[in-house]
VOZAKOL-151496 format. One record per residue (C-alpha): residue in one letter; x, y, z. Coordinates in steps of 0.5 Angstrom, whole numbers, padded with zeros to 4 digits, always signed. Layout:
aXYZ;...
# end
This chain:
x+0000+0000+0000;x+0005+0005+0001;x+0012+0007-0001;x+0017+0003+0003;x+0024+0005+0002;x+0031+0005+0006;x+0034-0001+0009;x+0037-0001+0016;x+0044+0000+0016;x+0049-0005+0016;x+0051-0008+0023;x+0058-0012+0024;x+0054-0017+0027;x+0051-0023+0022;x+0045-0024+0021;x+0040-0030+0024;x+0037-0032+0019;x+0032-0037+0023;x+0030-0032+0028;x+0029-0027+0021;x+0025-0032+0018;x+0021-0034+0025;x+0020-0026+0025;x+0018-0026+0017;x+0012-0031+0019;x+0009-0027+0024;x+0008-0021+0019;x+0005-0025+0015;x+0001-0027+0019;x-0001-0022+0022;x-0003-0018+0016;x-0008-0024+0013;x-0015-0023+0016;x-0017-0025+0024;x-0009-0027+0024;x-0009-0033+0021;x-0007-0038+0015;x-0004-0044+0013;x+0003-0045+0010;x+0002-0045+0002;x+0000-0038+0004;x+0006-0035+0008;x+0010-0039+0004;x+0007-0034-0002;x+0007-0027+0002;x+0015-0029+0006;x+0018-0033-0001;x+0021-0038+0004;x+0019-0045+0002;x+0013-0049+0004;x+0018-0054+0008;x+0021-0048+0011;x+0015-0045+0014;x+0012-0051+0016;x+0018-0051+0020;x+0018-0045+0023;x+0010-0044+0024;x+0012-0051+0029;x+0017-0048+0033;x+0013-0042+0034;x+0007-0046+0036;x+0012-0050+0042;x+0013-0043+0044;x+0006-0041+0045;x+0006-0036+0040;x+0001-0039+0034;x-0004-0045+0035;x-0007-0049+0031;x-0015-0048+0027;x-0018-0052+0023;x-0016-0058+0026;x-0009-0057+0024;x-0009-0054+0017;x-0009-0046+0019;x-0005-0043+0024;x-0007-0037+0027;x-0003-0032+0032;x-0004-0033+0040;x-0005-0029+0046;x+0003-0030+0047;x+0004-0025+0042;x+0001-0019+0045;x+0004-0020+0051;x+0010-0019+0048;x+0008-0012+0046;x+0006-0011+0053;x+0013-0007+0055;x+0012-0003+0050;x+0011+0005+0051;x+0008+0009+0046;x+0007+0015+0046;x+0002+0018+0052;x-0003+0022+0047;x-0003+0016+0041;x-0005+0011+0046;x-0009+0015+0051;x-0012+0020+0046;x-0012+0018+0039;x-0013+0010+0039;x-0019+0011+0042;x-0022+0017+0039;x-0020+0013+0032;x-0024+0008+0034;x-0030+0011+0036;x-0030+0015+0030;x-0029+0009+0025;x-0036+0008+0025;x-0039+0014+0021;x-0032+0015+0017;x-0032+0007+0015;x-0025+0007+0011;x-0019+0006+0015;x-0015+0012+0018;x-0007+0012+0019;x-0005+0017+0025;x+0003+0017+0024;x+0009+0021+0026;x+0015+0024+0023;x+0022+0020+0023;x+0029+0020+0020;x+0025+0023+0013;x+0019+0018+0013;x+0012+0019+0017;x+0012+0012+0021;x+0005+0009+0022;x+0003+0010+0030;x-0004+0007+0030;x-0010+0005+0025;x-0016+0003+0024;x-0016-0002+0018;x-0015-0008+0022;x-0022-0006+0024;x-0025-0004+0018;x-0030-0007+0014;x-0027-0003+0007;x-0020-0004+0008;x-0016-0007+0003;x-0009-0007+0008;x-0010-0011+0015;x-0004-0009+0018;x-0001-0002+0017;x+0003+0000+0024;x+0010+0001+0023;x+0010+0002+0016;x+0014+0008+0013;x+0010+0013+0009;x+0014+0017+0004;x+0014+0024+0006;x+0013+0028+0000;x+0008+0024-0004;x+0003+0023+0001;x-0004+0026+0005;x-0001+0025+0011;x+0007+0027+0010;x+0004+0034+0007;x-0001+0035+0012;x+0005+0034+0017;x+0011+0038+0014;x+0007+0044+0012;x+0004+0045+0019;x+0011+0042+0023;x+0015+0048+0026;x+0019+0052+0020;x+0026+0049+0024;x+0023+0042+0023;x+0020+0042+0017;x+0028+0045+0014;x+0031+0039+0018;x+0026+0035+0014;x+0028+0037+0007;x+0034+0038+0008;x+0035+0030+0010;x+0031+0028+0004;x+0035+0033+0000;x+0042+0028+0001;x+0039+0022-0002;x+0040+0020-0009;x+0035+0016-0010;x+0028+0018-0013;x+0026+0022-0007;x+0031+0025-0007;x+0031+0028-0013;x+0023+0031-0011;x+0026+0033-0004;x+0030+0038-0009;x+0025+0041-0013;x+0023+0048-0010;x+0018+0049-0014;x+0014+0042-0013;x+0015+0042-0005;x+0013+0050-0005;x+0007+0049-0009;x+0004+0042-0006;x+0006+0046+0002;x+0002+0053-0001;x-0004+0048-0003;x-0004+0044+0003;x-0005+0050+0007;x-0009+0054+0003;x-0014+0048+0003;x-0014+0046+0010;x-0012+0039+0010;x-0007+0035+0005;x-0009+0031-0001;x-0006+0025-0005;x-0010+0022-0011;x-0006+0016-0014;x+0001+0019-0013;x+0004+0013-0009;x+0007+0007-0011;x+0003+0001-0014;x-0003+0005-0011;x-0005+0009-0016;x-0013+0007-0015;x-0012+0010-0007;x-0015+0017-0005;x-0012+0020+0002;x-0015+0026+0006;x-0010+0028+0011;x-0010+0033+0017;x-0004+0035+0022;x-0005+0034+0029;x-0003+0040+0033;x+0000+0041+0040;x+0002+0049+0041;x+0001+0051+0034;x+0005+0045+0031;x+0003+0039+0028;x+0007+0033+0032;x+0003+0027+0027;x-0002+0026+0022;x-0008+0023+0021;x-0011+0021+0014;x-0017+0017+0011;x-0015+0012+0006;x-0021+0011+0000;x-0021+0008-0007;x-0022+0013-0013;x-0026+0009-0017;x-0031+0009-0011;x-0032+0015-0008;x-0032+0020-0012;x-0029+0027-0011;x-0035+0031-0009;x-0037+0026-0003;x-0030+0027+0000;x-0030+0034+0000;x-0036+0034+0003;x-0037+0029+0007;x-0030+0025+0009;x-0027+0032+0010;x-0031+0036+0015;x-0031+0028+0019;x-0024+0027+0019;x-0023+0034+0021;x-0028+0033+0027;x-0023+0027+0029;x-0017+0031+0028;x-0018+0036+0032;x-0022+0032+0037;x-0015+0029+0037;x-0011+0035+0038;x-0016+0037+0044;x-0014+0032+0047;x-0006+0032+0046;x-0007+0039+0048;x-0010+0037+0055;x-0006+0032+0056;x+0001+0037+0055;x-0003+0040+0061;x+0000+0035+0065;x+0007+0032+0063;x+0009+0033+0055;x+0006+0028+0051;x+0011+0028+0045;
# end
């Protein structure tokens, strides 16, 4: 669904190809729907083969990450694997504010939404609802990297984060020597697409991604003192929604949501620095 890019940097240690390909199999899991499926299908989503997913998905099993369904020919993820998460600290204003606004609003928007924050040059999905609903066409999305500039929600952030963020941003992306460094370069395109955004209140992304070219996305910034810290999209097909219905009715709901969101981190700011 989005644009992914970059690798993690070369380590001096060697890589543990077992533990890779546990971990490749979980992801795969994880995305399918209800976080289960059988080996011909992870073999597929992971290119490893069917002997070796078999393998892994055993071992997984004895310890108590994944169990059998179906008497045996499915596997799906188990308890154990959201104990894990259970030391993992988030950010106070994303667990406490907006995944559950974002919950109760998914009702009335009914097309998944991502709120995610800026990192290294990319906006990193932080919490989403298209586990959750019924119109997405992507079942896992957190963690996923969102190129900046080509993006709903990395316009929305960048031209409403601080000017000193924003120029630290660019100037990252300006060094690299790829495609997205080469549109980080070209003054006059990131100029106009900021002046839109703000013209327009929010941001806009119409097929512009890679390999999505049938997705829509609207995107607002979440504030705090003035400046946006993240964003929040809503992610929609083209060819079912047509431009009029999102101006006029995803748009005032996702603002809604938006500032609802922002409200929310302001108070909590009251209390202790959610960022």
């Amino acid at each position: 669904m989005y644009l992914l890019t970059g690798k993690p940097e070369d380590s001096a240690y060697k890589e543990v190809r077992g533990l890779s390909r546990g971990l490749a199999v979980l992801r795969a899991l994880n995305g399918m729907p209800g976080g289960m499926g059988g080996v011909v299908e992870l073999a597929r989503l992971t290119g490893l083969h069917r002997t070796t997913v078999k393998r892994l998905l055993e071992t997984l099993r004895q310890e108590g990450l994944v169990h059998h369904k179906d008497d045996g020919a499915q596997y799906a993820l188990s308890f154990e694997v959201r104990r894990l998460a259970e030391g993992y600290v988030g950010a106070d204003w994303i667990d406490r504010i907006a995944s559950p606004a974002m919950a109760a609003h998914l009702s009335a928007l009914s097309w998944p939404s991502d709120l995610a924050t800026p990192d290294g040059g990319f906006m990193i999905v932080r919490e989403s609802t298209h586990r959750a609903s019924l119109l997405s066409q992507h079942r896992a999305t957190i963690g996923t990297r969102i190129a900046m500039l080509t993006s709903a929600i990395g316009r929305a952030w960048l031209a409403y984060c601080s000017d000193e963020e924003r120029e630290a941003t660019l100037s990252l992306l300006r060094e690299r020597s790829d495609a997205i460094g080469a549109v980080a370069r070209d003054k006059a395109y990131v100029g106009r697409v900021l002046r839109e955004t703000r013209r327009r209140g929010y941001a806009v992304n119409k097929g512009e991604l890679a390999n999505e070219e049938s997705v829509a996305a609207i995107a607002f910034p979440i504030r705090l003192r003035g400046h946006a810290i993240g964003a929040i999209n809503l992610v929609l097909q083209r060819n079912v929604v047509p431009d009029r219905e999102i101006s006029s009715r995803y748009v005032p709901l996702l603002r809604i949501l938006a500032e609802e969101i922002s409200v929310g981190a302001t108070r909590l700011s009251q209390r202790g620095d959610p960022s």
